[in-house]
N, C-alpha and C positions, 0 to 999 in steps of 0.2 A: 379307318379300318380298311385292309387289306385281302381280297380272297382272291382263290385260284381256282379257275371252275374252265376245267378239262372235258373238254370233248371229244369221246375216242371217233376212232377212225382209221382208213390205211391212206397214204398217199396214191396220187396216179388217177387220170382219165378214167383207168377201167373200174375204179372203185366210188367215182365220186358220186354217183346216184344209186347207191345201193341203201339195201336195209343196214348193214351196218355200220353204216357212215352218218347215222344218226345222231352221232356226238356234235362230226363239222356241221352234219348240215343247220342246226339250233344255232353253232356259233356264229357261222356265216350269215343267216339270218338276219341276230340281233347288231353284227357290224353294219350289216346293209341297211339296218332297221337305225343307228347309229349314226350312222357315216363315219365311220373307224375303217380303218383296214388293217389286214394282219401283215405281219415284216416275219421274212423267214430267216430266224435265231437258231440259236443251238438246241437240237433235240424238237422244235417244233415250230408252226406258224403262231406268234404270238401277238397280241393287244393288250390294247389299256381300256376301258370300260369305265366309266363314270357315272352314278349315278347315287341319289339323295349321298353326297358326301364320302361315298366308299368309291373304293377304287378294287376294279374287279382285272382281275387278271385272265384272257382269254386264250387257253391254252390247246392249239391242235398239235398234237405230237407226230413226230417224225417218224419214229422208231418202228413204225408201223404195231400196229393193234397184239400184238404177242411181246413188246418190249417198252408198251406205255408207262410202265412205273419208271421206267430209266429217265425219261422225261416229266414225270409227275415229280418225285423225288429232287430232280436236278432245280426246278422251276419252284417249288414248295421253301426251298432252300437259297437260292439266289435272291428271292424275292423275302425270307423270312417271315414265309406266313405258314401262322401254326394250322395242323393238322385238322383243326374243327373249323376251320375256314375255308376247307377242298371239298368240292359237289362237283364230282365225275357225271356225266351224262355218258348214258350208254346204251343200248339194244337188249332186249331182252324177249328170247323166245317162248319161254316162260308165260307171259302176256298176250292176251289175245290184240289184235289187233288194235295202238292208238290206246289200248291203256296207259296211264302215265303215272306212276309211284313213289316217292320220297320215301328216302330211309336214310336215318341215321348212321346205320352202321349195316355190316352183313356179310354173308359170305360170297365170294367168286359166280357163285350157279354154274360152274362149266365154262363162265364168259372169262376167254384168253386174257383179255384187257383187264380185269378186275384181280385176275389170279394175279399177271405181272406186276399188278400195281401191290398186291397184296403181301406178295414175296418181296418186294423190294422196300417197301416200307415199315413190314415187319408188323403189320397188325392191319385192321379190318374197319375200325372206326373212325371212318369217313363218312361223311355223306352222297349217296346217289341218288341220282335219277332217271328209273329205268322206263325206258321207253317201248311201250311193248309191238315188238314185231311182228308177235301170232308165230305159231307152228306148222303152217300149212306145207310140210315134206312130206316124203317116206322116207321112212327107217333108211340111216344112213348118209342122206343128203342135206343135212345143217347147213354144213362150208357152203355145198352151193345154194341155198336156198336165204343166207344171212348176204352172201355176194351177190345174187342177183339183183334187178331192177324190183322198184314197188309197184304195183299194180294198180291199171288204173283208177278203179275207185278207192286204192288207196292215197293215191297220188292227191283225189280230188280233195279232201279231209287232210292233207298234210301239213297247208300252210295254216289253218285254225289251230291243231295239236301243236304244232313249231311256238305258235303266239302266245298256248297255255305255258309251253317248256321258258319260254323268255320269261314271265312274269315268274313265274317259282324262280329262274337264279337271281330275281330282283327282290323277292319275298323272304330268298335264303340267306342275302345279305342287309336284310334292314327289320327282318323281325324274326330272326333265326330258324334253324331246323326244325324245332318239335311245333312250331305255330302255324307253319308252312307244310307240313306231314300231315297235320288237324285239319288245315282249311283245304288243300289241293288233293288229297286222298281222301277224299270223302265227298269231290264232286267227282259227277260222269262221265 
């Protein structure tokens, strides 16, 4: 068995310790956690993931975060894994702070990355995992508030939340989505 489990994010120094680079930073984790490393291919930083017999495809897109379907689509396709075997990891402001969610399917919320992915593959039923950010702006300040750095005592709680996100895309590849939404959305 085959998946592709994409983690958004934008490329660049000024982006890599923000809130919404919560996609790399779970993947970079589970490499580091692995001893994998990603090689930079077409449309993204990519790996290979192995684990109880699946083979997990690790996807950081290039395209920056407003053109990730371009590389979700392209990688879903070279690789010919179908559509129920893709679990995006993404930011969501939505969430208060270190929530963490599983869904089947759904819509964008606003999030660039979900919309591109959404437009360009022409439907919605995938599965995510949203990662919650918390809302802490004013009116108007999103962009900069999903860009900036995470706070310290978010920081301190981040490598535990990273450790929950790793076991769910091992859980979403060996006992599927709705077993994994039952058991991981339903703890705190």
């Amino acid at each position: 068995m085959k998946y592709l489990i994409a983690g958004l994010g934008n490329i660049g120094k000024e982006y890599e310790n923000t809130r919404h680079n919560i996609g790399f930073k779970i993947l970079d984790a589970l490499a580091d956690a692995s001893n994998i490393s990603f090689k930079d291919k077409r449309y993204g930083f990519v790996s290979e993931y192995k684990f109880k017999a699946r083979s997990f495809i690790l996807l950081k897109p290039t395209t920056y975060m407003n053109l990730s379907g371009r590389a979700v689509n392209y990688w879903l396709q070279k690789e010919k894994i179908n559509i129920q075997n893709l679990l995006v990891l993404v930011d969501d402001i939505a969430l208060d702070y270190g929530v963490i969610r599983v869904r089947a399917k759904g819509g964008a919320g606003g999030h660039n990355g979900l919309i591109s992915i959404q437009q360009t593959l022409g439907r919605n039923d995938y599965a995510r995992l949203r990662f919650g950010v918390g809302d802490n702006f004013h009116p108007g300040f999103q962009s900069d508030y999903v860009l900036s750095g995470w706070a310290t005592d978010e920081e301190k709680e981040l490598s535990g939340k990273i450790d929950t996100c790793i076991e769910i895309i091992q859980s979403f590849g060996t006992i599927g989505i709705e077993r994994t939404m039952n058991f991981f959305n339903k703890r705190k």
